[in-house]
C-alpha positions, 0 to 999 in steps of 0.5 A: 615089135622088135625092130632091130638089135645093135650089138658093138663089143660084145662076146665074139660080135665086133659091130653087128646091127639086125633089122627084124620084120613082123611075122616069122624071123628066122636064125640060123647058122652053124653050132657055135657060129654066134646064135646064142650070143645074140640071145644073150646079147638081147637078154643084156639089154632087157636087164640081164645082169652084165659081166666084164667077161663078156667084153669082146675088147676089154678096153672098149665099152660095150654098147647094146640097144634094142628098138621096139615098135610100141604104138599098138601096146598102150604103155604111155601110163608106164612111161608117165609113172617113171618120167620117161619120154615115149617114143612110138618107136622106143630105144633101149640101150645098155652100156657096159665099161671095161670096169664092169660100171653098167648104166641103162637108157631108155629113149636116152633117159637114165633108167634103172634095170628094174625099170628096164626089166619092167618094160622088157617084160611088157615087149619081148618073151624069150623061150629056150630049151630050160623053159621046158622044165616050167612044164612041170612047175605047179605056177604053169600048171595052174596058170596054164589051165585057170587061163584056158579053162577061163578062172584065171581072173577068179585065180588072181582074185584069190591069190591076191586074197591068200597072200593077205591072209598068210601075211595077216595070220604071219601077224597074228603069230608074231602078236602071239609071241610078243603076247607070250613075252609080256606074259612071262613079264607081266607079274614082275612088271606089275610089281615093279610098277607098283613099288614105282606108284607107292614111292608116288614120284610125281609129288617129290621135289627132289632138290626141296627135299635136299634143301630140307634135310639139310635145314632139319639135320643143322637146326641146333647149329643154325639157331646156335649160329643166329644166336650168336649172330644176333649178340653180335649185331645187335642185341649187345652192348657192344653189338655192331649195330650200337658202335655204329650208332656211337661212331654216327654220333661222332662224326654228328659233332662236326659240322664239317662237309666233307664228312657228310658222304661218310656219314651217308655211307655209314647210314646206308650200311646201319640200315643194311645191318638192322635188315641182316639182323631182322632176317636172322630173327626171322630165320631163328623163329622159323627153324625148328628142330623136328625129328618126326620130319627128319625121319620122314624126309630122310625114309623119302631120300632113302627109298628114292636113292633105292629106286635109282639103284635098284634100276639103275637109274641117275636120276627121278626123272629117269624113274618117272620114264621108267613108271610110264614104260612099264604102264605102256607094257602093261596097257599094251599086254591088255591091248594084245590080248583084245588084238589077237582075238580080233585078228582071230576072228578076223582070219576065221571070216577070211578064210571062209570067203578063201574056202567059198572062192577056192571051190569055184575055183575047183568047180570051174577047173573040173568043169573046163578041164576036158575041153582044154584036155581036148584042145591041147590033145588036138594040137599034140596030134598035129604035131605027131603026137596023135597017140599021146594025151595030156590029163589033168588031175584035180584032187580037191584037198582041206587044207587050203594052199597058194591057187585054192583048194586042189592039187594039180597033177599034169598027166601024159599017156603016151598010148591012146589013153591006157596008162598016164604017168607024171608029165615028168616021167613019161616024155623025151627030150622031143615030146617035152618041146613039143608039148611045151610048144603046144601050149605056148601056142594056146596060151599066145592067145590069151597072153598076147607077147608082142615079140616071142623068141624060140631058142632052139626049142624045137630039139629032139624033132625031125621030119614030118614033125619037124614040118609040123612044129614049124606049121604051128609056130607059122601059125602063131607069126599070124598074131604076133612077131617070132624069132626063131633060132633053128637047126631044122630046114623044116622049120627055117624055111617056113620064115618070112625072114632068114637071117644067117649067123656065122663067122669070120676071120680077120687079122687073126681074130675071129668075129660073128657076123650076120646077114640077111638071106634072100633067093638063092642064098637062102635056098642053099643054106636051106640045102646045107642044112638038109645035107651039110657043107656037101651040097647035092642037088637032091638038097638043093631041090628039097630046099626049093620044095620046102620053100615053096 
């Protein structure tokens, strides 16, 4: 339940704070007096959108806070599932500051307007005259009668149901494009896989491979060069090794000690020369001149200079990344291909168990769809509609759609019953809110709003109707909190509570303000509203009589 609004720099409102009480809150004042600015106010701190425009003072933030009473309504889960401190009686508030920065709090914790919205929605339902067009909305008209004709749980099973199977069969189309896609590519990936699978890159060292081509493209010059580096160190008579030996020989013939570290030197580096000769031995032996090889390596470092080419690749490893990509897009096709015959079947059983909920659906609703006919008929004529009737058309179709297998037409004769026409074509601005009232009333029942604001919704009534919407709303005060904004006495003076709306002048600057309306305050505006400022005792008496 609502229990106040604090409302500072907001529109034409300066610094306002209403106290709400249970049962019937009634708002009145003059057109343009401030009414809808409080809704709007409301709105705001429920997690409307904010704008700089709506500053009374633009160089003041505005600050709105709403608080709730919400011990009755079992949402300590919500507050444990976003962090929140809960507070039996809970403060929203809503900052905005003159550069447009908004920030929201609930219970003084930073929230998002997401959060904020959330909880609002769980605490406050604000109906105005726009909400009449929801009377021709198929979502109301299906969720209006699934609630009152009791399937709505059957309704919301199915729903839920539908909506996994459109986005399972949105999947299976889009694995059918994608299935398309590697069909256009397969052949050509095929191809290109293999020619990857023949040039067997798994087994080529590309930097052997290297080292060996330049082995067999040099092989003359190599044993040419070891040739001739063998005559030089030491298979000649005058190899370096030999003159070595000559020069061990010389400095053998002193036997002076200072020529013992030369001769070991001269030792060291002998042992190293015969080591170099052999390996060059070793090296002549093993170097060979084969064309046949050459050929063969030569064909390998062509086709894999090819293949880098060819895909633009820089390197075998890059090749190798390749040959796995196009194995995993041919592996995938395959995979595809089983998926979607899965998913089809997949679909097929779904939309059978869719097609068996869909039909209870249908049968319920056409079973119930009398008494809820009656029970909206009967509302509609205590309310001066007693010649009109609603009609529900059910047509039962093959095609299966978001709420089953029917398509719901709402129908209105406005003759006892000879023709009915689209609820859209046959009403007045009058009958609209009375029969959306109607079922706002109906259906309070079975979604229970802790706080339902009225805004004007009673356009287009008068009189006896008048007194007679204003029944129904009191009636509708029993179970839960209203506010409601009128201009009809009828229906003002049937609130537990008045609260007034106007405006003031001061220091040049005109400001709402609001005040509460109790004895012979209330009978007079009560009176103002039956005969305007030019009150007559005639009003007043009918304001006593309405009151009473």
């Amino acid at each position: 339940m609502l229990l106040n609004l604090n409302v500072k720099n907001f529109a034409l409102i300066s610094d306002v704070k209403i106290d709400f009480g249970e049962g019937m809150n009634i708002i009145t004042g003059e057109t343009g007096a401030g009414k809808s600015i409080l809704i709007g106010a409301l709105g705001l701190v429920l997690g409307k959108r904010a704008d700089t425009n709506s500053l009374r003072n633009n160089q003041k933030k505005c600050i709105i806070e709403a608080e709730f009473d919400i011990k009755n309504y079992h949402l300590n889960s919500f507050f444990e599932a976003h962090d929140l401190d809960y507070e039996n009686q809970t403060m929203f508030r809503r900052e905005i500051n003159p550069a447009g920065k908004s920030r929201s709090f609930i219970n003084d914790t930073p929230v998002t307007l997401k959060i904020l919205q959330e909880l609002g929605s769980k605490l406050i339902e604000i109906h105005s005259q726009s909400d009449n067009a929801l009377l021709f909305t198929t979502d109301f008209q299906y969720k209006s009668l699934d609630l009152l004709s009791g399937s709505h749980n059957k309704l919301k099973e199915y729903v839920a149901k539908y909506h996994a199977f459109i986005r399972k069969k949105d999947f299976l189309n889009q694995l059918k494009i994608e299935e398309e896609e590697y069909k256009r590519e397969h052949d050509y990936n095929q191809f290109l896989f293999d020619e990857l699978s023949q040039a067997n890159l798994e087994n080529i060292d590309e930097i052997s491979i290297t080292k060996e081509l330049e082995l067999l493209e040099n092989a003359e010059q190599l044993i040419q060069t070891y040739k001739e580096a063998d005559q030089l160190i030491q298979s000649s008579d005058h190899s370096i090794v030999n003159q070595l030996y000559e020069l061990i020989k010389l400095l053998n013939g002193n036997k002076l000690t200072i020529l013992n570290d030369l001769q070991e030197r001269i030792d060291s580096v002998l042992i190293e020369l015969q080591d170099i000769g052999n390996e060059i031995n070793n090296n002549a032996l093993s170097t060979e001149i084969n064309p046949q090889r050459l050929e063969e390596l030569n064909n390998q470092n062509n086709q894999l200079f090819n293949l880098k080419n060819k895909h633009r690749k820089s390197s075998l490893e890059e090749l190798k990344d390749l040959l796995i990509s196009l194995e995993d897009k041919l592996v995938l096709s395959s995979k595809l291909e089983n998926q979607i015959v899965e998913l089809e079947l997949e679909l097929k059983n779904d939309e059978n168990e869719l097609r068996k909920l869909a039909n209870t659906l249908s049968e319920i609703r056409i079973k119930n769809c009398s008494k809820v006919e009656l029970s909206v008929n009967e509302l509609l004529a205590q309310m001066g509609m007693e010649h009109s009737l609603i009609k529900y058309q059910i047509i039962n179709q093959d095609e299966l759609n978001s709420y089953g297998c029917n398509q719901l037409n709402v129908l209105l004769s406005s003759n006892n019953g000879e023709s009915f026409n689209e609820l859209k074509k046959s009403t007045s601005g009058g009958e609209l809110a009375r029969i959306n009232l109607t079922f706002k009333y109906i259906l309070s029942k079975y979604m229970q709003m802790p706080t339902s604001i009225f805004d004007e919704i009673d356009t287009g009534v008068s009189g006896e109707i008048a007194r007679k919407v204003g029944s129904v709303m009191k009636n509708m005060a029993n179970n839960q909190q209203l506010i409601v904004i009128t201009h009809l006495p009828q229906i003002a003076s049937m609130g537990n509570y008045h609260k007034h709306v106007h405006k003031t002048d001061k220091n040049n600057l005109i400001e709402t303000q609001v005040r509460d309306l109790d004895g012979n305050e209330r009978i007079h505006e009560i009176a103002k509203m039956i005969s305007g400022d030019n009150l007559t005792k005639h009003a007043i008496e009918q304001s006593k009589m309405l009151l009473n």
